[in-house]
Structures are given as C-alpha cells and as structure tokens.
N, C-alpha and C positions, 0 to 999 in steps of 0.2 A: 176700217182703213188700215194700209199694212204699217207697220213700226219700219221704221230704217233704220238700222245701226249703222253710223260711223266709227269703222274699225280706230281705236286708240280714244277715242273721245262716247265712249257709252259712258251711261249718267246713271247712278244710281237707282232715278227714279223709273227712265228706261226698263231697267230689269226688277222693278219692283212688277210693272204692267204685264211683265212677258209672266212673270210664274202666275198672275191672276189671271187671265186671260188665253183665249184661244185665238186671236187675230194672227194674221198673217206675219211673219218676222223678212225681213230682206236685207243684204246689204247691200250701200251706197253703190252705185251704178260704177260709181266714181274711182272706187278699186280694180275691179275687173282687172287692167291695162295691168298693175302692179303683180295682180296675182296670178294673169296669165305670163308676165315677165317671169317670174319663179318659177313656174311649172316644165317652162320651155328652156329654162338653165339645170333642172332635174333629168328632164328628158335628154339633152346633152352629155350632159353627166351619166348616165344608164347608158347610153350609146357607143362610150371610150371605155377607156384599157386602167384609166385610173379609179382604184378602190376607194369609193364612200361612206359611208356608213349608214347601214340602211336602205341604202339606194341598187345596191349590187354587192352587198355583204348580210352575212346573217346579223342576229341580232343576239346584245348583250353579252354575257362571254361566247358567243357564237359568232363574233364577228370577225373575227379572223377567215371563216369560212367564204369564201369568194362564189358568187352567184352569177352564173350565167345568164346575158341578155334573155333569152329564150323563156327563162324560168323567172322572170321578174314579177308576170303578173300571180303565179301561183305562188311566189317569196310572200307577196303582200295578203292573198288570200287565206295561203295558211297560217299567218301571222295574226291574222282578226280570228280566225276558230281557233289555233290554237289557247289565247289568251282570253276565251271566254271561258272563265271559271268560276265565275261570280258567287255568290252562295246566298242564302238568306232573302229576305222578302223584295219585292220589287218596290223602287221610290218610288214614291208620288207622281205622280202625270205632272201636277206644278214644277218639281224636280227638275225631272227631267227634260220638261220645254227650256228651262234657264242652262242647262247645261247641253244643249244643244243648239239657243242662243250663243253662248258664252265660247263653243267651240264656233260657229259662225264668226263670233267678233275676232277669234284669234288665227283662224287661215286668212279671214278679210286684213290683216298687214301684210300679209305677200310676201310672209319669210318662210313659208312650210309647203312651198313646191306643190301645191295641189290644183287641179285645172280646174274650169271654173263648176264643170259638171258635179264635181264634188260637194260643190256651195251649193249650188242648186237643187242637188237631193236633200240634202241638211233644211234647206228652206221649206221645199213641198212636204217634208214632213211632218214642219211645225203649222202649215198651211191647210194641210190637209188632216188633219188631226190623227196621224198616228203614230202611238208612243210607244216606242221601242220598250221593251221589259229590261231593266236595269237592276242585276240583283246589288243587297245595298254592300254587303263587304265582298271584301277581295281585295283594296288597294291599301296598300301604307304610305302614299305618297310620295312618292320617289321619283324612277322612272315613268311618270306620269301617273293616273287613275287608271291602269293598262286592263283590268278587268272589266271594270264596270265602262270605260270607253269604248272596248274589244267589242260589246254586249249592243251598245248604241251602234258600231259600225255595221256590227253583222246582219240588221233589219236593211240598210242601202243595200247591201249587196244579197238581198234577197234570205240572207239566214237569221237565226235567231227567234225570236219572237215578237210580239207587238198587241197591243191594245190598238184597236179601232172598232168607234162605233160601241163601245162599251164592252168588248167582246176580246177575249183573249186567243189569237189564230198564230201560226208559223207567220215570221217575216215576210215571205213572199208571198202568202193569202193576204196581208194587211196593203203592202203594197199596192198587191192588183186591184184590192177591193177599191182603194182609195185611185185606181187610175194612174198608179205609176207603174215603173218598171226599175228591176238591180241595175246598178252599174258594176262594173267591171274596173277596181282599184287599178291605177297605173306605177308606175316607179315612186316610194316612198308615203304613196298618199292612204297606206294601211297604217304605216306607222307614225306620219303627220297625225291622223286621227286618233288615234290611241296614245300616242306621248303627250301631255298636258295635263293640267292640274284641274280645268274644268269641271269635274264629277266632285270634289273638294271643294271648290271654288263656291260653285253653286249653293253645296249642301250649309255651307257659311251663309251666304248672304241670306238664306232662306232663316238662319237661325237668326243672325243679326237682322231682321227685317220684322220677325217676331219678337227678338228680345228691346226694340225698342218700341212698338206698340206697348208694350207687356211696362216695358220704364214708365212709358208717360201715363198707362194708366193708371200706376203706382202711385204717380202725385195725386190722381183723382180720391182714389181709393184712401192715401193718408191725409189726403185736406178733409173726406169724409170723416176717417176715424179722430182725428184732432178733436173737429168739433163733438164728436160723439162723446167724447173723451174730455171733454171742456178745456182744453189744450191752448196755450195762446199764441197767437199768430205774432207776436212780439220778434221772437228769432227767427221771420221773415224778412222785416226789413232789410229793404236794398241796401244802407249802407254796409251792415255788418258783412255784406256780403263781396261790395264793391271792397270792403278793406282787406279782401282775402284776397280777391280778384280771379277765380276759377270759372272760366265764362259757363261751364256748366251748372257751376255750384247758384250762380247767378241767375242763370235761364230759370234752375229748378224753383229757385225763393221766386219769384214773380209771378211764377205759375203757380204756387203754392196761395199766392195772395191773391192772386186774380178770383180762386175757385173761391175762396173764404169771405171777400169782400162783399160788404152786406149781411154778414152774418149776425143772427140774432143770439144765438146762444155764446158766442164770443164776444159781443156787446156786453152781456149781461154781467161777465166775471172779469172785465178788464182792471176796476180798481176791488182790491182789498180783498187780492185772490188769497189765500194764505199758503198755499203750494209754493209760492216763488217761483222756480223752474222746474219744467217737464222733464221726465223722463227722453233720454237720449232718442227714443225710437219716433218718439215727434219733434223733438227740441232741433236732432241736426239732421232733418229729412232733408236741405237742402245740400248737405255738406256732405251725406251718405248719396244722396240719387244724383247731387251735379258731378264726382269721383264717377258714377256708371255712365251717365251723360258723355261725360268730357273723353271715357272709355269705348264705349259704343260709337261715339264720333273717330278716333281712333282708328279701329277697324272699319270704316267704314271708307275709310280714304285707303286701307291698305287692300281692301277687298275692291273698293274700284280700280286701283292700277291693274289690281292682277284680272278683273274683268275686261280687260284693254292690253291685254300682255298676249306676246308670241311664247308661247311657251314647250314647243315641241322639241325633237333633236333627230338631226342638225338643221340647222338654220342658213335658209339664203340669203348673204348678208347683199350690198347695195350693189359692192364690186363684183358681184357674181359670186362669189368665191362660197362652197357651200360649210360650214365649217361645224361641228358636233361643239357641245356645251351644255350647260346644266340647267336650264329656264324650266325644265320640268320638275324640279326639286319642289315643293310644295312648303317649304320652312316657313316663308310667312303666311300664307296661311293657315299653318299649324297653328304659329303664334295667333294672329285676329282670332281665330276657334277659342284659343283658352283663354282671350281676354273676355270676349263672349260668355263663354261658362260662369265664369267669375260674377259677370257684371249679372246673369240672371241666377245666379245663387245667392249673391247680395243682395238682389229686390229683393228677395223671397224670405230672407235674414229678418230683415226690417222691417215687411210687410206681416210677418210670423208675430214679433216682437209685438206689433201695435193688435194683432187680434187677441195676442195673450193676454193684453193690459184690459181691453176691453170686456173679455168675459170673468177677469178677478175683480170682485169689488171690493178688496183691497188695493187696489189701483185705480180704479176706473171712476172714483168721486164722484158714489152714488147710482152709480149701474148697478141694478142687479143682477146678482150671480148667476154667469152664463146667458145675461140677458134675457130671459124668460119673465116675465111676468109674477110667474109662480113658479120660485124656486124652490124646489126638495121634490114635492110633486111632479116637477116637471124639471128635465135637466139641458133643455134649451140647446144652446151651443156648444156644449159641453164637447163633445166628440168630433163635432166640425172644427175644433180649434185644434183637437189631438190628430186629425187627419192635414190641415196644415201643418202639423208642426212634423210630420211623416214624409211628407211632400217637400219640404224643407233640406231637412236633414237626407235624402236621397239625393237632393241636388248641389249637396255640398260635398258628398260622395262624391257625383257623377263631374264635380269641376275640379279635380285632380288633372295636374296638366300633360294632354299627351303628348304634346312636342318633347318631354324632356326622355321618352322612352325610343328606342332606335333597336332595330334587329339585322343584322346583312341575309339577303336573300339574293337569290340565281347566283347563285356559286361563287359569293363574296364579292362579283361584280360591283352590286349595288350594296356597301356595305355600310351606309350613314343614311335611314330615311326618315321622315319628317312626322309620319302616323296622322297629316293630313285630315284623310278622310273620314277614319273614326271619332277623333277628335271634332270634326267637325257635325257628323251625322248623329255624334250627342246631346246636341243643342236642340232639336228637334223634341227632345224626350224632356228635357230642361224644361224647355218652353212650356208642354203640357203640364209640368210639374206647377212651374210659377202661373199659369192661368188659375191653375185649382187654390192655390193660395189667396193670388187675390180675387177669385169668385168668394171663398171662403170669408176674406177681408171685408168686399163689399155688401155681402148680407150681415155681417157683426156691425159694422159700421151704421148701414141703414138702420136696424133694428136700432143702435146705441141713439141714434139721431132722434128718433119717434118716441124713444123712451123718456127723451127731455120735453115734452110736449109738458105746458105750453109753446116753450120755446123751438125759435123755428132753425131753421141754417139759413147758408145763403142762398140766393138763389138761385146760380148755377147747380149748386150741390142738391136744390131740390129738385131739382131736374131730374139730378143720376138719380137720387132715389122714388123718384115716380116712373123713371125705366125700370128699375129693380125691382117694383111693388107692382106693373105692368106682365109679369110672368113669376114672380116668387113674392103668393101674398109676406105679409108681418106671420112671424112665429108665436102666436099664443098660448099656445098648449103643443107639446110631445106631438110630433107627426113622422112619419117617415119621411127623413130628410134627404134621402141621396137624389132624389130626383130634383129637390131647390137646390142642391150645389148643381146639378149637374149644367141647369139652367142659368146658374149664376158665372159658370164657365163658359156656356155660350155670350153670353153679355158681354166676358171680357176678350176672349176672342174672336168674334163679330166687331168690335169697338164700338159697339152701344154704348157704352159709358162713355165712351170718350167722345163723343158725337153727342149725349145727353148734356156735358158739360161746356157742350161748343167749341172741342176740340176736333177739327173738322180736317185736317192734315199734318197729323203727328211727325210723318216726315220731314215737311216743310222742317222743322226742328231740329234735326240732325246737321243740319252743316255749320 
C-alpha cells in the first residue's frame, strides 16, 4: 500500500519505512492546487522582462548573465549535466529512496515553482524501483547537495545512470525498462531540484536512525555486562535519577532495571558486597547513555523540521512574489551530524570500557582472564577486546566536528558552507564501527554470564544470550574468531538483541 506524505507534517517514523522498504511513496493529493499555484507564477515570471534568479538568469556568480525565454529549457538542462560531478562510490538504494522522499516532501510545499509532472517522476521512480546512481561526495553543503542531487535529476530526464532490477544501465534504459519516459525540465525546476539539502538530510537521519538502534542496544549489552561483571543495579534506582531529572538519563535507568529484574547473580551479591561502588562504566550507564538519549532526541527534532522544510532558492512566497534566500544552507544539519557522531562515539567509549573490565580479572571479580576457560593455553577474548578498542578509537577520530570547517567555492559566491554532507555520510562508517563494538560487548558479556554458572541472569537477559549462543556457540577453547564477531554484528544490527530482550520498537523511544 503506498505511504503518503504530507508536505510539513512527515513523521519521523514515515521516513524510517521509506529507507526500509520498496512501497510506493506519494504525495497528499491535497497539494497539487498549491504546487501547481507555484509553477504557474514561475512560468509568468520566465514569460516577462523582469530578471529572477534562476528562472531566466544564470547561476551563481553567473547570475548576472540574463537568459532568453527561448533558452530556458536548455538553461535547466544544462544545469543538471553540468553539476553532475559526483565522485566516489554510489549510496545505498535505502539512501537514496529517502532522499528522493525527502525531495518529494519539499517541492510538495508549493514554494519551488515545479509543475506537478515533476512530482510524479520523483514518485514513479520510488514506485517503480529505479535508483538513480548517486555518487556519495561532491557536496559541502551550501548551495544545496548540487552534486549528488544534479546525479538524481539526470535519471528523470533521461541521463545519468540507475539501478533497476538489480542491474546497473544509463538512465534512460532504467526508465524505459521500468515503463517510463524523461521529462523535459521547465523554468526553474532544474534548479528547484538540485538546491536543497536533501542528499545531507537523508544521509543524517539514516545515521541517526542507526545510531539509536545501536543506543538502545547498548543498554541491553551493558545490563548484560553488569551482571557478567557482578555489578549492582543499585545506581539504577528511579529516584537517584528523578533527582537529577534528565528524562533521558531517566528512560535509560528503567530500562537498565527492566532488563536486570529477576536477576539471579545480582540477588546473590546485593548484601555484604565488599566493592561498595562499580566502576564508572557501569555505575553511571544511565547518566552516560540518558546525555546520548536526551542527544539523539535532539537531532532528531532538528532532522524532522528539515525533512518538512522548503529548502531550495528562490522561493515562491504566498504573495506570489518570487524571492532568493538561504534555506539551502545545510548548518543545521551540519550540527544534528556532529551531535550524532558524538552520541555514537560515546556508546562505543562505554561500551569499550565494560569489555575491558570484563576480560581483566583484575576487575571483573572472578572472571577469568579473557574469559576463557583455560587461560595461558588459551587467550579467549583477548584480541576481540583489542579490535573494540580499534573500532573505538577510530570513532573518536571520525567524530571531530565538521560544521566547524568551511571553504568558499564558485568564485567566492558561496563563500561560508556548512560541510553537511560529509559530516553526515560519516556516521554511516561510525555506525559500523559501534556495531563491531557492541557484537564484540555482547559475546564478552554472554560468555561472562555462563561463567557464573550456577548462577543464572534475568530473564530477559537470558533471552539475549540464548539468541547469541543460537549462531555464536560459548568460546572454550582458541577457534578462529572473526567469523563469531562477525555473527555477533549481525545480531546487533538486525536488532536480534533487542527483539531477544523484548524490545520490540526502539523508536517508539525516541520522542
């Protein structure tokens, strides 16, 4: 059944469907009236004697060049090829369906002069399953994603390339294959479609959409290691938490108690532990992941305005009146990117920290070394904790903030930009990073659990570890290990875990 977006009012959960999915995208019927009103004050505008920008001028410092009626359709077409420069590997098909959602939802406000045939290519595309080749740099944010949107355009109008049918052909074989046909860009609506921040946009929510899977599976992973770690759920209590009052910091302690509850190895050590207090990396797991919570929620309000944002230039405002202005500047989601970065270099901090503790058994009160069984002969986790702590420390590299870097480009025109889209197409790498960590967390952890045998966990947490021991037996002896991490990374990226511990809609979470 197809999705409908309502231009200004798309939902978060909306564009989570459209990057998983191949269903049909549409918008509300209910625009049309708005967005053929735009098109039909463009087309006016292209008709008279007065210069607009874009519409019957060149582009950028080139807009001083005045464009004859005549030449308008070839102004727009040479504007999509010339700005296809894209360079480097092609995005995801998930990608790239949300960013041609996300362009959908922002000509659907009726401020970017494009007639409805424009929307209707856009749609048959995501309809018909074919995906334009989008290389992934080229843009810094600025005047729009003008690369990598240039690349999307050039498949409507028949150039470029595409994915259909699994099969890499020129844009106009994907087209035909698929039963469509190019249109022919009108006044503006080359450069409607390539001014926006879209290509950024996207490449964000797709990381924030991962790095909160990747959060909440973090609590599972360190409710695991706790108990592995004979850890006490004490500095869970709601109140301690209520007294700070960080509704993250608050979500995360509940959820931290939820998984633990019933736990038999935490029964066993609650009076006359002689530790006193844990180590930070379990003691303030609610106070470190409700800070990435309460972060993640953040960007996630800033990424939906701009998933509902007119973001092209110029803009037809209500009064007709067509006016140039900056909605393509990509600044905030420069920023949501590198709070992003942050928030999954932080799991990965924490989640590092508690594998460390568990394979020392000078810390881990009675695990032994490396968790193996038979240590010296056998060095168990040994390596798996030095490849988190590798995966770690690259993601703490890679969340260096790029909004704070700017370069002028096209001849100083555009001489303040936001770096957007790198920034944001980091997070994707992040992500893979903090998966390998907590795959890595979760078989330390499981193994730490089994090693306390007779004692049991809870029973949630013995869930997760009968999904874990369901494709990565227990470690007893030296084996080639890269294949049970690799296994252990699918578990946390699938959200087996998190579906093992009955967390059944990690989103739901987010607002």
């Amino acid at each position: 059944m197809p999705l409908t977006l309502t231009p200004g009012a798309v939902t978060l959960s909306q564009l989570a469907a459209i990057a998983a999915g191949r269903d049909a995208v549409w918008l509300d019927p209910a625009t049309r009236e708005r967005v053929e009103a735009s098109a039909a004050r463009v087309q006016a505008v292209a008709a008279g004697s007065e210069a607009v920008y874009g519409i019957n001028t060149g582009f950028g410092k080139l807009a001083s060049v005045r464009i004859g009626a005549a030449d308008t359709a070839a102004l727009q077409r040479n504007l999509i090829l010339s700005h296809c420069a894209g360079v480097g590997e092609p995005l995801a098909a998930p990608v790239v369906r949300l960013i041609a959602a996300l362009k959908l939802a922002s000509l659907g406000r009726g401020a970017s002069g494009v007639r409805w045939c424009v929307i209707e290519q856009l749609q048959h595309l995501l309809s018909c399953g074919v995906t334009p080749i989008i290389p992934a740099q080229g843009s810094v944010g600025a005047s729009g994603d003008l690369a990598p949107l240039a690349h999307l355009t050039a498949v409507m109008i028949g150039e470029g390339e595409a994915f259909y049918d699994g099969t890499r052909m020129p844009g106009a074989q994907a087209l035909a294959a698929a039963g469509l046909s190019p249109i022919t860009l009108g006044p503006k609506e080359g450069l409607a479609m390539i001014n926006g921040t879209q290509v950024s946009t996207a490449l964000a929510i797709t990381g924030l959409l991962r790095a909160w899977n990747l959060a909440v599976t973090a609590l599972v992973t360190g409710a695991l290691s706790t108990d592995a770690a004979m850890g006490s759920s004490a500095p869970f209590r709601h109140e301690i938490h209520e007294l700070r009052g960080h509704s993250g910091q608050i979500d995360a302690a509940a959820t931290l108690r939820l998984l633990m509850d019933g736990s038999g190895i935490r029964d066993s050590h609650m009076a006359n532990d002689e530790r006193v207090q844990d180590p930070y990396c379990l003691r303030c797991q609610p106070q470190v992941m409700g800070a990435i919570i309460d972060l993640l929620r953040q960007a996630a309000r800033t990424l939906t305005i701009e998933a509902n944002a007119a973001t092209d230039n110029p803009l037809v405002l209500d009064d007709g009146s067509v006016v140039s202005g900056g909605n393509f500047h990509a600044e905030p989601v420069a920023f949501a990117a590198d709070q992003i970065a942050l928030a999954l270099a932080e799991t990965g901090s924490i989640a590092q920290r508690r594998i460390s503790l568990l394979v020392d058994p000078a810390l881990s009160f009675g695990l032994p070394a490396f968790l193996t069984p038979k240590p010296g002969l056998n060095s168990g986790l040994m390596i798996a904790e030095v490849t988190s702590a590798a995966l770690m420390s690259e993601n703490k590299q890679l969340a260096t903030p790029a909004s704070v870097d700017s370069t002028p480009t096209s001849a100083n025109q555009e001489d303040h930009v936001s770096m957007a889209c790198h920034g944001a197409r980091r997070l994707l790498r992040m992500a893979d990073n903090l998966a390998g960590i907590l795959g890595v967390e979760a078989l330390s952890a499981a193994q730490g659990v089994e090693l306390r045998a007779p004692l049991v966990t809870s029973p949630a947490l013995q869930q997760v570890i009968t999904r874990v021991r369901a494709d990565v037996p227990a470690l007893v002896e030296d084996r080639y290990l890269s294949p049970d991490l690799e296994q252990a990374v699918g578990l946390v990226e699938s959200g087996a875990l998190l579906r093992a511990a009955g967390i059944t809609d990690p989103l739901s979470l987010a607002s």
